[in-house]
TORPA-4810 file (N, C-alpha, C, O; in nm, 3 decimals):
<nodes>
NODE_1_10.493_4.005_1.455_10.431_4.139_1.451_10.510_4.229_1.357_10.627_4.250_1.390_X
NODE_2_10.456_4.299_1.222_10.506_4.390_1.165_10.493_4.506_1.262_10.394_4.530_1.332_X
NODE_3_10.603_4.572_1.255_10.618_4.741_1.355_10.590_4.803_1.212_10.621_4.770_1.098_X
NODE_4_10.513_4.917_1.274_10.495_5.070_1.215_10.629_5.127_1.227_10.662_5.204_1.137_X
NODE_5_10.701_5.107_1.310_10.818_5.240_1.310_10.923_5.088_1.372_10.905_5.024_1.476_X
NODE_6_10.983_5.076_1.310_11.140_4.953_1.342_11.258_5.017_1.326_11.325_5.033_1.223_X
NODE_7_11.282_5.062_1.468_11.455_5.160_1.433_11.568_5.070_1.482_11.676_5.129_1.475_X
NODE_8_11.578_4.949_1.528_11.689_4.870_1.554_11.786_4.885_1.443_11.750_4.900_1.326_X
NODE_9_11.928_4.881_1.488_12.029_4.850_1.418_12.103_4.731_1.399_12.187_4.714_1.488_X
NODE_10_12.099_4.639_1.306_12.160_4.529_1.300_12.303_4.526_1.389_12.343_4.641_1.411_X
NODE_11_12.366_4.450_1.430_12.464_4.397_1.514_12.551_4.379_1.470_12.610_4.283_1.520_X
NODE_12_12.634_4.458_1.334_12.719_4.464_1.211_12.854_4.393_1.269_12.860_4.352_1.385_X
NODE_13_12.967_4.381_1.173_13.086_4.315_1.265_13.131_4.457_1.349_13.159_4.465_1.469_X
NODE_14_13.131_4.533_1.278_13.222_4.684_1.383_13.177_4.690_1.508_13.246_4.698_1.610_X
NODE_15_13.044_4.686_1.499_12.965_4.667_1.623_12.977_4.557_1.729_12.936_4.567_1.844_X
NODE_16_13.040_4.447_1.675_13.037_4.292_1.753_13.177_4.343_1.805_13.187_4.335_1.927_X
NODE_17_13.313_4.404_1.726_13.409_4.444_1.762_13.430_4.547_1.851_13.543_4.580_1.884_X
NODE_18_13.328_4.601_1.895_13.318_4.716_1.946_13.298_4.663_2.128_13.350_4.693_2.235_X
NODE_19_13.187_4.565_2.080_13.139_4.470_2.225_13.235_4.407_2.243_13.255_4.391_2.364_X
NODE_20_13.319_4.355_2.170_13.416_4.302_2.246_13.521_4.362_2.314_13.533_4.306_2.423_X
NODE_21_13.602_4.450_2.300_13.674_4.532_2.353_13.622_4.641_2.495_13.691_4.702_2.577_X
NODE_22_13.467_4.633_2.478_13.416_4.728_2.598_13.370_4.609_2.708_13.348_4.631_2.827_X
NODE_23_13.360_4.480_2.642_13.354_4.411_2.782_13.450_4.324_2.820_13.428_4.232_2.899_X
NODE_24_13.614_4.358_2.744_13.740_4.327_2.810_13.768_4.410_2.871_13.815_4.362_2.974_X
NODE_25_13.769_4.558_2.876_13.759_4.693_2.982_13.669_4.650_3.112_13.722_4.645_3.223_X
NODE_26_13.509_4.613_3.090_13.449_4.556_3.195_13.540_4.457_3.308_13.572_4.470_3.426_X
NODE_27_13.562_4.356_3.209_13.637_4.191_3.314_13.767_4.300_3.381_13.809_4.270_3.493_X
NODE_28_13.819_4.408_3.318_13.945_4.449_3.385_13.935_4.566_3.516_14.023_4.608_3.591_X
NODE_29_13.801_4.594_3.508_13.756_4.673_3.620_13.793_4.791_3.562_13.832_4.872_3.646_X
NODE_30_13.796_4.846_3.408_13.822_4.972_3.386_13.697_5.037_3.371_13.705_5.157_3.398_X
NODE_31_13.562_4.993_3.331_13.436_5.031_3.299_13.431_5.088_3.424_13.487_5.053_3.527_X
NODE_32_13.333_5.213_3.395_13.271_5.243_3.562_13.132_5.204_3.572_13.055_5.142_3.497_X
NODE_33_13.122_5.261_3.691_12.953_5.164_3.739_12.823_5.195_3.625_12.860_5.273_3.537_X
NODE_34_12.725_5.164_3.616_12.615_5.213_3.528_12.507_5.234_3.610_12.490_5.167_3.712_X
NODE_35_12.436_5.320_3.575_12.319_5.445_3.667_12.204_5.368_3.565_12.200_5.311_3.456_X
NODE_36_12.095_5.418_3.706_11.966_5.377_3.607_11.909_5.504_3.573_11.918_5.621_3.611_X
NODE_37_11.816_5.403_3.445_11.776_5.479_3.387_11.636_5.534_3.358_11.548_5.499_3.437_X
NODE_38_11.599_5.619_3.251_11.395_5.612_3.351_11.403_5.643_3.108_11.487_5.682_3.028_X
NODE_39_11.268_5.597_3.102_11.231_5.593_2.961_11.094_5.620_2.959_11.016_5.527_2.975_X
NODE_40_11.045_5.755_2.940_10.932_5.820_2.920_10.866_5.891_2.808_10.910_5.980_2.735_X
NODE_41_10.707_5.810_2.813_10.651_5.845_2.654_10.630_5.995_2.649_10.663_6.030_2.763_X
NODE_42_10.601_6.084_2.593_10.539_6.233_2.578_10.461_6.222_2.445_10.442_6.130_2.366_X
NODE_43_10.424_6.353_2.449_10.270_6.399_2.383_10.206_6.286_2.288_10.223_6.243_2.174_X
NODE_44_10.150_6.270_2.359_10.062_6.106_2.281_9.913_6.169_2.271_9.832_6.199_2.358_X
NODE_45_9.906_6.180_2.092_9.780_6.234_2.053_9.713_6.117_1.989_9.789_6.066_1.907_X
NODE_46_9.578_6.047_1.998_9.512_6.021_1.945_9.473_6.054_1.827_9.375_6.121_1.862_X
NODE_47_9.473_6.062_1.667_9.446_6.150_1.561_9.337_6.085_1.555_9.243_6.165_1.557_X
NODE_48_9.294_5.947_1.548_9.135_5.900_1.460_9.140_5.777_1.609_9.242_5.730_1.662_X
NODE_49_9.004_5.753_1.643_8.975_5.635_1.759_8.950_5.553_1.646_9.007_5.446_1.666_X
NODE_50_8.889_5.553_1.532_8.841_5.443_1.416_8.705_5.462_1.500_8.637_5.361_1.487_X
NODE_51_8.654_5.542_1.566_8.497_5.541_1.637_8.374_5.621_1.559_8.382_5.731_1.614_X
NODE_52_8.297_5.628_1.492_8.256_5.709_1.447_8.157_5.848_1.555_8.132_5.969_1.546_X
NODE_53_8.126_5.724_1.658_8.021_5.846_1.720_8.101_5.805_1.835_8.164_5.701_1.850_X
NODE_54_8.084_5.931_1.937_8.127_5.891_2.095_8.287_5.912_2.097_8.354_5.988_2.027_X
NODE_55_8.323_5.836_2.183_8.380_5.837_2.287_8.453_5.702_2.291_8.374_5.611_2.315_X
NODE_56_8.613_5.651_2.272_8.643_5.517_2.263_8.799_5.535_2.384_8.880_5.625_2.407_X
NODE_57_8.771_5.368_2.444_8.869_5.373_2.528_8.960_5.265_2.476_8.934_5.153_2.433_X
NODE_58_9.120_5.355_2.499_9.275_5.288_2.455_9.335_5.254_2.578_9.341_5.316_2.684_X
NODE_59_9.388_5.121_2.535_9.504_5.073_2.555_9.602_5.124_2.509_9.604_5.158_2.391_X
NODE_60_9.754_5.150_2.625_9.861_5.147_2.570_9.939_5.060_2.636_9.935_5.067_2.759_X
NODE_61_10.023_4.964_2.574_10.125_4.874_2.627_10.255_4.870_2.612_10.278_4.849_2.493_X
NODE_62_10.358_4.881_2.677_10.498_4.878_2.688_10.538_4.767_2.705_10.460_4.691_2.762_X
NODE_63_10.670_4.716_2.663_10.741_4.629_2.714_10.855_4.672_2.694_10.894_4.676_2.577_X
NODE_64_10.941_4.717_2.799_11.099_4.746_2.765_11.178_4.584_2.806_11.120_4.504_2.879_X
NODE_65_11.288_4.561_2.758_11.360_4.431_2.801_11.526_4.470_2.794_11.594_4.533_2.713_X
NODE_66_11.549_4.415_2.896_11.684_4.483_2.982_11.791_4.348_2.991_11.745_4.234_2.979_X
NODE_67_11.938_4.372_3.014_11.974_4.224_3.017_12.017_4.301_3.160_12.097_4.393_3.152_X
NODE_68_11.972_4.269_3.271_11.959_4.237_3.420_12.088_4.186_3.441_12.129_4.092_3.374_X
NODE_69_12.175_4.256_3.554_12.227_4.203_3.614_12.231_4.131_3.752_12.296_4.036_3.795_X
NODE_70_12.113_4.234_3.816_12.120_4.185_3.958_11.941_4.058_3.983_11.900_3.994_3.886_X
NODE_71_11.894_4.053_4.071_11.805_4.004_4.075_11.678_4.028_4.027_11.575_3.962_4.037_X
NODE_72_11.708_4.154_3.962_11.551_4.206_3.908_11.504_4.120_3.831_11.588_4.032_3.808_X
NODE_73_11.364_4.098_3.758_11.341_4.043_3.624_11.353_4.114_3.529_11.315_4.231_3.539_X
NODE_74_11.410_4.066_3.405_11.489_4.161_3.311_11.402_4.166_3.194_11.442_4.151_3.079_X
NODE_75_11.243_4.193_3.238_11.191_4.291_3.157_11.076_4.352_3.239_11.030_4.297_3.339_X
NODE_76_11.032_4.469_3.191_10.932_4.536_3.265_10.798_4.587_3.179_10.790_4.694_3.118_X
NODE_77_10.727_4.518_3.186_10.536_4.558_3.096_10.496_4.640_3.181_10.517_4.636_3.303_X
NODE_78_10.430_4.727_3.117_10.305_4.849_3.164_10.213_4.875_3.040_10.223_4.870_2.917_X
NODE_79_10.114_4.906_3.140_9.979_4.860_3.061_9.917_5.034_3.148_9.925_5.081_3.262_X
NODE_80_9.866_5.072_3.033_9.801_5.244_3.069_9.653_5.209_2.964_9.644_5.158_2.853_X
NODE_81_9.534_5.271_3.075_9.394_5.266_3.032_9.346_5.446_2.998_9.365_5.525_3.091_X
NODE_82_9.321_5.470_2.942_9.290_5.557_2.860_9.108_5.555_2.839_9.068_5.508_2.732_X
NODE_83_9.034_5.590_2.910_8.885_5.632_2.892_8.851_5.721_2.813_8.916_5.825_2.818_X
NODE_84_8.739_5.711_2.711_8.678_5.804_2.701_8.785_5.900_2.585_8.785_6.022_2.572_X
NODE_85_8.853_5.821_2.526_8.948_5.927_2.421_8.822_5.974_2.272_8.733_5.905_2.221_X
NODE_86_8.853_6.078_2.250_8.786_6.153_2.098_8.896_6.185_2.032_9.004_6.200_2.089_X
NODE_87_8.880_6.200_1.903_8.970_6.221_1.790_9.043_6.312_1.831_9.003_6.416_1.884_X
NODE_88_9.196_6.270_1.804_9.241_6.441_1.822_9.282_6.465_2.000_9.348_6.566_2.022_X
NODE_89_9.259_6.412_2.077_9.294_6.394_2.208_9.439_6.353_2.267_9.503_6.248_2.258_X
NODE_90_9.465_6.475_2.328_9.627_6.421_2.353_9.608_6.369_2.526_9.550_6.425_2.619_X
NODE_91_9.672_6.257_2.521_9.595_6.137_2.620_9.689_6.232_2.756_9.798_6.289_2.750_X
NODE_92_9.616_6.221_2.842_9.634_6.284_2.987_9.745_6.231_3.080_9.728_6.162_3.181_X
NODE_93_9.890_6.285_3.014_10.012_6.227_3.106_10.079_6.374_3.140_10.058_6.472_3.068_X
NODE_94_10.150_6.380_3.243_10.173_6.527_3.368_10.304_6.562_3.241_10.337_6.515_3.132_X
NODE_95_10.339_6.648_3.311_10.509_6.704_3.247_10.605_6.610_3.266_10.676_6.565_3.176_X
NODE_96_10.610_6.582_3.369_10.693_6.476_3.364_10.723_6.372_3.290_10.835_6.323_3.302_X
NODE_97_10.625_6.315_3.192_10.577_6.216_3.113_10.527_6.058_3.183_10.519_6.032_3.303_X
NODE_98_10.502_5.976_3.082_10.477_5.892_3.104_10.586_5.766_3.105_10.647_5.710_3.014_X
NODE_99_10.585_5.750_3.221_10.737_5.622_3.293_10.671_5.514_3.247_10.556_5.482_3.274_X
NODE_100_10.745_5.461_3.181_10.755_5.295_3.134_10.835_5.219_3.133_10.811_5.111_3.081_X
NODE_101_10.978_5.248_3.199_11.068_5.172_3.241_11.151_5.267_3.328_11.165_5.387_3.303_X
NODE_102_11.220_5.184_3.462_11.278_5.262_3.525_11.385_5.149_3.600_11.357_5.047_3.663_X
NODE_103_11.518_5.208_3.566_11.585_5.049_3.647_11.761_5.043_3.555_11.784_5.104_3.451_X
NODE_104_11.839_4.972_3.613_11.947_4.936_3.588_11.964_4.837_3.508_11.975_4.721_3.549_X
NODE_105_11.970_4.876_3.368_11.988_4.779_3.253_12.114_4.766_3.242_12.190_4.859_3.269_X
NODE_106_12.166_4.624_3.193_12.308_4.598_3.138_12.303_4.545_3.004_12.209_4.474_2.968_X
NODE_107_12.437_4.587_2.899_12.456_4.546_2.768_12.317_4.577_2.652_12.305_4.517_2.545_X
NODE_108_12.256_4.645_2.685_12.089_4.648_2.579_11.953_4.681_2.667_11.918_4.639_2.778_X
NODE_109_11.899_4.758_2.591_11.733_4.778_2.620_11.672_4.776_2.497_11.713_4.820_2.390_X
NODE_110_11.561_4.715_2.527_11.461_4.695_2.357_11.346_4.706_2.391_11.298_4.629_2.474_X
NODE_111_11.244_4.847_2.309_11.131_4.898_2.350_11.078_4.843_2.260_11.125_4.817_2.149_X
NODE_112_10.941_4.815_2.316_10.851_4.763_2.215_10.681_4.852_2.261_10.633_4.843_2.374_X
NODE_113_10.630_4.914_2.173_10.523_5.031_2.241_10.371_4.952_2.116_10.365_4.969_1.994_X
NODE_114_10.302_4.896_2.176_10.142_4.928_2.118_10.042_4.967_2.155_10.038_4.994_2.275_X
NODE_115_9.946_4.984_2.092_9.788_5.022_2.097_9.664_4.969_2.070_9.633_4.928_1.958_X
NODE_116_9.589_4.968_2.171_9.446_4.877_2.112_9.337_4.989_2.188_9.348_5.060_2.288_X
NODE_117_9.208_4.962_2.072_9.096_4.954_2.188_9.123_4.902_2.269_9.193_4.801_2.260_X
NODE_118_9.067_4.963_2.408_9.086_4.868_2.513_8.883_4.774_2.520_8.772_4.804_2.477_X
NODE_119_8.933_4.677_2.586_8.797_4.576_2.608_8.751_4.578_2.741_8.836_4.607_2.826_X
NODE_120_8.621_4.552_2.785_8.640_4.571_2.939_8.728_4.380_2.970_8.765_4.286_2.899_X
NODE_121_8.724_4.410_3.102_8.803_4.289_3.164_8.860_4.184_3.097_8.834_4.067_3.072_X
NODE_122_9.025_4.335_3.057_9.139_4.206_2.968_9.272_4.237_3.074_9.306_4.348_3.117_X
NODE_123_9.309_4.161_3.089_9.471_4.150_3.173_9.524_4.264_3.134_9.511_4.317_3.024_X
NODE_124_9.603_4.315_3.256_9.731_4.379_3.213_9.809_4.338_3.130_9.765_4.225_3.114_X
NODE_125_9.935_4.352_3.032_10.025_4.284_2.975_10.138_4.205_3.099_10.231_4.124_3.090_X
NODE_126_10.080_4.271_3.199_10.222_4.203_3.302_10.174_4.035_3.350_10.248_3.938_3.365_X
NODE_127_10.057_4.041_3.364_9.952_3.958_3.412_9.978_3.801_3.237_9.977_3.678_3.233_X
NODE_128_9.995_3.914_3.135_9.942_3.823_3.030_10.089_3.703_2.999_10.086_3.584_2.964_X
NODE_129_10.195_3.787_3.027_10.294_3.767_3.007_10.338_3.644_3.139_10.385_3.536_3.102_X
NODE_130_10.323_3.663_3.249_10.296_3.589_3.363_10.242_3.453_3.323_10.303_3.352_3.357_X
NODE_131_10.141_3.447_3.260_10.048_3.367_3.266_10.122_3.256_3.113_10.061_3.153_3.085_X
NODE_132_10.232_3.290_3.043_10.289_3.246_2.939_10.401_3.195_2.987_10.459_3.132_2.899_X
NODE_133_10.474_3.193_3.123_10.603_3.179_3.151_10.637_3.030_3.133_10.757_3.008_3.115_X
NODE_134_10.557_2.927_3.133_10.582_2.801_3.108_10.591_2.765_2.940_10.620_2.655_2.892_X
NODE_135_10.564_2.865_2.881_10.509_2.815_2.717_10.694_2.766_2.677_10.783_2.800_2.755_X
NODE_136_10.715_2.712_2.590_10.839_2.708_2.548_10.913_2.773_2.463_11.029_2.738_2.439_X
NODE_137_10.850_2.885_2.402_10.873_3.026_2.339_10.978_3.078_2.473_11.099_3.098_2.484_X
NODE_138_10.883_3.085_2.544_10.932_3.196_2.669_10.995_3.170_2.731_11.067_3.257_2.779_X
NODE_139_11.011_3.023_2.773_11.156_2.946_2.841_11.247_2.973_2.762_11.330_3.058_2.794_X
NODE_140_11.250_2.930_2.680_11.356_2.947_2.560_11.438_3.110_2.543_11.558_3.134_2.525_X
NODE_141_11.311_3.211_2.559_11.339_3.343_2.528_11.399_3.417_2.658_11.462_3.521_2.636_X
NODE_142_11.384_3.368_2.810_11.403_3.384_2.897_11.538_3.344_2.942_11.612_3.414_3.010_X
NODE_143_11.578_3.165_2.874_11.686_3.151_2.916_11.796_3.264_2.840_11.877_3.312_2.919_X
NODE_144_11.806_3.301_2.731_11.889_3.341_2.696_11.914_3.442_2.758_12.024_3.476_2.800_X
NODE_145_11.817_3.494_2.768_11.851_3.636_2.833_11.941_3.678_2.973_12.038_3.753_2.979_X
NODE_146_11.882_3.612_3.068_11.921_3.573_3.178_12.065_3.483_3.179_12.131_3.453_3.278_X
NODE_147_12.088_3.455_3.056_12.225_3.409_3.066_12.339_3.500_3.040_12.456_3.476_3.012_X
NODE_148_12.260_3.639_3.061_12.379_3.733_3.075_12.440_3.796_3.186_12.538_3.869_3.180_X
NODE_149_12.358_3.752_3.323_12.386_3.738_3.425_12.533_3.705_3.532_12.559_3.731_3.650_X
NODE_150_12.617_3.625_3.406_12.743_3.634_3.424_12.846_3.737_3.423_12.853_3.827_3.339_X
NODE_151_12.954_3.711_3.559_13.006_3.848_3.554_13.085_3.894_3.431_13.117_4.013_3.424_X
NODE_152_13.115_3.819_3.344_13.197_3.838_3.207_13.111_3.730_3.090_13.146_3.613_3.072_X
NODE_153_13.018_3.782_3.030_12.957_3.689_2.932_13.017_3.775_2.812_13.053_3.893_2.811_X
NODE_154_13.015_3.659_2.689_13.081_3.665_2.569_13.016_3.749_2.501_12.918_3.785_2.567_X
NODE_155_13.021_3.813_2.374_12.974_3.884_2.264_12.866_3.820_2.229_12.763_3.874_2.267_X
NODE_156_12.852_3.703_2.159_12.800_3.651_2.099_12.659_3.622_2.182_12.546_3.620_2.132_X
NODE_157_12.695_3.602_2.318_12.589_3.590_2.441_12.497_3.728_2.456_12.374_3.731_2.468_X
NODE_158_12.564_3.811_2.453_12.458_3.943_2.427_12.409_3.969_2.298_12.322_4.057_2.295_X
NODE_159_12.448_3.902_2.159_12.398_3.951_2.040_12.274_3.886_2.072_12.169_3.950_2.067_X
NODE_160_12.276_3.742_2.112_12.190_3.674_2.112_12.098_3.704_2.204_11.988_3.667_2.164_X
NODE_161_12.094_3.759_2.318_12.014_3.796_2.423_11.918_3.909_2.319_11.807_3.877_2.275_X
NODE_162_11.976_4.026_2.295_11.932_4.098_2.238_11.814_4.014_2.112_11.691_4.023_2.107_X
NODE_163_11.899_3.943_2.030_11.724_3.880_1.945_11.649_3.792_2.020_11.549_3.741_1.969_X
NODE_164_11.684_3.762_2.146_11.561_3.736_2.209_11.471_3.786_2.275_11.365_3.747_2.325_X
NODE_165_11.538_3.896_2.266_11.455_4.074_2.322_11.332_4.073_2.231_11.212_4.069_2.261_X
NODE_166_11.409_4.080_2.079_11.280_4.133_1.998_11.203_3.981_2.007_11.116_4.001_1.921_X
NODE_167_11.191_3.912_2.030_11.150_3.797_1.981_11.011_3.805_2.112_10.891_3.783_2.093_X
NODE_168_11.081_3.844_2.248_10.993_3.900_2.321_10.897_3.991_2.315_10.786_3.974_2.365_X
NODE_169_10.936_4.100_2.249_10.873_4.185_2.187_10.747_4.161_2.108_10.629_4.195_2.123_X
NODE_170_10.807_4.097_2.025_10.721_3.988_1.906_10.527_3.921_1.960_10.407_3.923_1.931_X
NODE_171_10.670_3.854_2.090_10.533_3.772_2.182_10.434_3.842_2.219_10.317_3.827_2.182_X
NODE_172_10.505_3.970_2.340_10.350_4.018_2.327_10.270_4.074_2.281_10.154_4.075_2.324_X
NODE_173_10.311_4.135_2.183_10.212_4.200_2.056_10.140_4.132_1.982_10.044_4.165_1.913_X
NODE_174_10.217_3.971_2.010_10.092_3.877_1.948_9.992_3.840_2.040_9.877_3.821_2.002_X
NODE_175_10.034_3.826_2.181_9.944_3.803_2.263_9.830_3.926_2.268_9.714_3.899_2.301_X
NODE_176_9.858_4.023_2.244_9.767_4.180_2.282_9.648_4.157_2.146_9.526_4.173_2.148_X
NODE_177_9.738_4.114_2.036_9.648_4.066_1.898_9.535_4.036_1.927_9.431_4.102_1.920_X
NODE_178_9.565_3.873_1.979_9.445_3.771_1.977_9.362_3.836_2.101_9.239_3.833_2.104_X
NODE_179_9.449_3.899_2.214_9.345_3.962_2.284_9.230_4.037_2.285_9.135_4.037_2.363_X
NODE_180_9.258_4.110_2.171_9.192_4.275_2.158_9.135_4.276_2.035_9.024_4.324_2.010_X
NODE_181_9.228_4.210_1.936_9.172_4.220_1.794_9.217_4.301_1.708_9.203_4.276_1.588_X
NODE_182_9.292_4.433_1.758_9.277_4.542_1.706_9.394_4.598_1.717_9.418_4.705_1.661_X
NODE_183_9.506_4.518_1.810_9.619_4.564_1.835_9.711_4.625_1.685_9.733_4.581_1.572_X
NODE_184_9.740_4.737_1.756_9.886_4.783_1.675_9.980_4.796_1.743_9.981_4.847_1.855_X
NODE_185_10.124_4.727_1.649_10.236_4.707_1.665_10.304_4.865_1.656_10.397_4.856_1.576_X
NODE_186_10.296_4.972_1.695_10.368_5.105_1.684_10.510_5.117_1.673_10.545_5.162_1.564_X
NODE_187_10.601_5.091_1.752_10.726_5.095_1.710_10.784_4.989_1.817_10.714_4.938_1.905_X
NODE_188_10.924_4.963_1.798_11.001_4.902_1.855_11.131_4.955_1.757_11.142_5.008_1.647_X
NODE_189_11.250_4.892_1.904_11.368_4.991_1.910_11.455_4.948_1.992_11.429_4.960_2.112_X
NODE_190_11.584_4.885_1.953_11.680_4.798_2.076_11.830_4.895_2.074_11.893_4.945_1.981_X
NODE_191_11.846_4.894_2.199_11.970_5.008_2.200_12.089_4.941_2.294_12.078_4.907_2.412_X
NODE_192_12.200_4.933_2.213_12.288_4.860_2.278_12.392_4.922_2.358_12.464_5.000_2.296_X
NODE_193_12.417_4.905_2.488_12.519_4.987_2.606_12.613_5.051_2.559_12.631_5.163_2.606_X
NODE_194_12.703_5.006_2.455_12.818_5.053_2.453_12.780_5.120_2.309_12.745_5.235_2.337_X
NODE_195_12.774_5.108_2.219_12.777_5.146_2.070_12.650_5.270_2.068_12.679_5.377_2.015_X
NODE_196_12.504_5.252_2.130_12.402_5.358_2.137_12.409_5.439_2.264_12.357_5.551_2.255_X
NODE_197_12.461_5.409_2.375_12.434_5.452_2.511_12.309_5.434_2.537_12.244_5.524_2.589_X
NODE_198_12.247_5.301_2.501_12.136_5.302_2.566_11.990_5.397_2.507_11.873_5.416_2.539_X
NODE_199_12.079_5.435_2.411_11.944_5.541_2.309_11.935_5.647_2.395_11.842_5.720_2.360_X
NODE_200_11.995_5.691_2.501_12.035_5.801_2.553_12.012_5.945_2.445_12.080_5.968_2.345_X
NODE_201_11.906_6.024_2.493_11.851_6.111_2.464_11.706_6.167_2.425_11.634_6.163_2.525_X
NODE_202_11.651_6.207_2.335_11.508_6.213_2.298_11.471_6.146_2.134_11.536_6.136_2.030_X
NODE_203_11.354_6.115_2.170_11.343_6.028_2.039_11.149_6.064_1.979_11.049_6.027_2.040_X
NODE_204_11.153_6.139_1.855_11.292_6.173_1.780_11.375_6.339_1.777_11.316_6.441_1.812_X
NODE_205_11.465_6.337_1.748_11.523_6.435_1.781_11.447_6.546_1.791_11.480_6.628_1.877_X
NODE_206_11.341_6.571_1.714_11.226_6.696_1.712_11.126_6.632_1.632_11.124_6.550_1.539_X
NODE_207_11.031_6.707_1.711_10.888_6.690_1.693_10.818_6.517_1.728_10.837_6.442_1.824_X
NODE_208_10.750_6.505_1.629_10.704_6.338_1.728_10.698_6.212_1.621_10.687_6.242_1.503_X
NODE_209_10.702_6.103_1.648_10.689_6.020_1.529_10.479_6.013_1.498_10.388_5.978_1.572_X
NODE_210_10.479_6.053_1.392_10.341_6.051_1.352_10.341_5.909_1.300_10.438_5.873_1.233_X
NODE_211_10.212_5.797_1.332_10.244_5.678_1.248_10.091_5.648_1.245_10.032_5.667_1.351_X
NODE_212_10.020_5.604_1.136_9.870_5.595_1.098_9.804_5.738_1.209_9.812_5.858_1.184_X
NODE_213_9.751_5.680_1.317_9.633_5.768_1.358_9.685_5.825_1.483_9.622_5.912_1.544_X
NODE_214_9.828_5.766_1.536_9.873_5.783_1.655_10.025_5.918_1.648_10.070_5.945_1.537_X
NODE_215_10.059_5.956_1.718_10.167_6.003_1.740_10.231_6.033_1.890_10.165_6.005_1.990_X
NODE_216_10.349_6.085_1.897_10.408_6.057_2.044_10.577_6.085_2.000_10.647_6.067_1.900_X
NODE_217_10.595_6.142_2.140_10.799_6.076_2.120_10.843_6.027_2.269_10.760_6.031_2.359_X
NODE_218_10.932_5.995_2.286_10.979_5.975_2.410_11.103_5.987_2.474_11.183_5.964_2.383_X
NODE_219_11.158_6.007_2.562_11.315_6.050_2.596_11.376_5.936_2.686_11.297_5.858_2.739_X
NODE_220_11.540_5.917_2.711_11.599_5.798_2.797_11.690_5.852_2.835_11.778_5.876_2.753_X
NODE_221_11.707_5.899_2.980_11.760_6.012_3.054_11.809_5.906_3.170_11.749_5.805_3.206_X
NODE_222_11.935_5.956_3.217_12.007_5.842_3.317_11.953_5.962_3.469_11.935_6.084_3.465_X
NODE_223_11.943_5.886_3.563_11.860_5.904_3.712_12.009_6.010_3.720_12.119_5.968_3.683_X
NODE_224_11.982_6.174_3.783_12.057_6.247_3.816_12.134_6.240_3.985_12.227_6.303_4.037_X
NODE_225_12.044_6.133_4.030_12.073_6.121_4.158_12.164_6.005_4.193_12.195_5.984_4.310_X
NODE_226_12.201_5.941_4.108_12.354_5.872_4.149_12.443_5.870_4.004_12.412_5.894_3.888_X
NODE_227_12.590_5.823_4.081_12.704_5.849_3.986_12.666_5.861_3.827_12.566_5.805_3.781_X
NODE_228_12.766_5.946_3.741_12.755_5.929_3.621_12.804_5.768_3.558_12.908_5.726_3.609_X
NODE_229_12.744_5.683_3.462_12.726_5.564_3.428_12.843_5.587_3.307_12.871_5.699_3.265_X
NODE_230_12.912_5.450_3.253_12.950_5.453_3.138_12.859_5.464_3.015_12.901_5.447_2.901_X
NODE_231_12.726_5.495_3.046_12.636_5.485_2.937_12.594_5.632_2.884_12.512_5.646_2.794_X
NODE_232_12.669_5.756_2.958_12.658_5.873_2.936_12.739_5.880_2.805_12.754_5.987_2.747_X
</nodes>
């Protein structure tokens, strides 16, 4: 999948040096605990449906991917239906925004956000993704990930987790493809614990990313209701 908007940062050596030293602090019990976190879309305008007359209904799909420490599954899809959008329509999410990931990530998170017409009776992405877990893409893309699960895993074990993030990423935007037809790849974006904090803050700094017909921004704010995280 080509992205419209690709803000990842390569995994440079400073950066590999950087992971290494913050997860010899970890093995020594100097790190402190890490807080979850919540990652919410805002003002999401529709500019063109590609509809000429009427009234067209969107898909929007998330996939954030987390390297999990505890038993959760270490990624989370959401799938939002959108009726009835017209040009120019800023799609109906509260103040609060729209939650698309919420949870205790370790070492990386990698967003991956698209858009389709929606079709009547097509799977959720959680459902689609489910239904792929045997393919050998996804074994493959799964083991790695989950092999960060260890209480002290190496550098090299999280660089690699992380490109199997996007690689995840990848998947289901191809799966949403052949689904829909019409899918767009909008942005994707991997933020690593120690070097980004997790992309900790609003994105983008002001105003919204405009990209073909769509626009939107979104913020990654740590839960105020337990301890401050090393990811502040």
């Amino acid at each position: 999948m080509k992205w419209l908007v690709e803000e990842t940062q390569p995994i440079d050596p400073a950066s590999q040096h950087q992971l290494v030293e913050a997860l010899a602090k970890a093995e020594k019990g100097q790190a402190r605990a890490a807080a979850n976190l919540a990652i919410r879309l805002r003002n999401i305008v529709i500019h063109d449906t590609k509809k000429l007359f009427g009234v067209a209904d969107i898909r929007l799909d998330t996939l954030v991917v987390h390297g999990q420490s505890r038993s959760d599954s270490f990624y989370q899809p959401t799938t939002h239906r959108f009726p009835g959008v017209r040009d120019r329509d800023r799609l109906p999410i509260d103040d609060s925004g729209l939650l698309v990931f919420y949870g205790l990530p370790r070492h990386f998170v990698d967003i991956s956000i698209t858009v389709s017409r929606d079709r009547k009776d097509t799977n959720d992405l959680v459902t689609l993704l489910t239904e792929r877990l045997t393919s050998p893409q996804f074994k493959t893309t799964a083991a790695t990930i989950i092999g960060l699960t260890s209480i002290a895993p190496h550098a090299a074990a999280i660089v690699a987790a992380v490109g199997a993030a996007a690689t995840l990423g990848n998947l289901a935007a191809e799966i949403l493809l052949r689904l829909t037809g019409n899918t767009i790849g909008l942005y994707h974006a991997s933020y690593l614990q120690y070097r980004d904090r997790f992309g900790l803050g609003r994105h983008p700094d002001e105003g919204e990313f405009h990209i073909k017909d769509f626009s939107f921004s979104y913020d990654v704010v740590i839960d105020k209701s337990i301890p401050t995280s090393d990811a502040r």
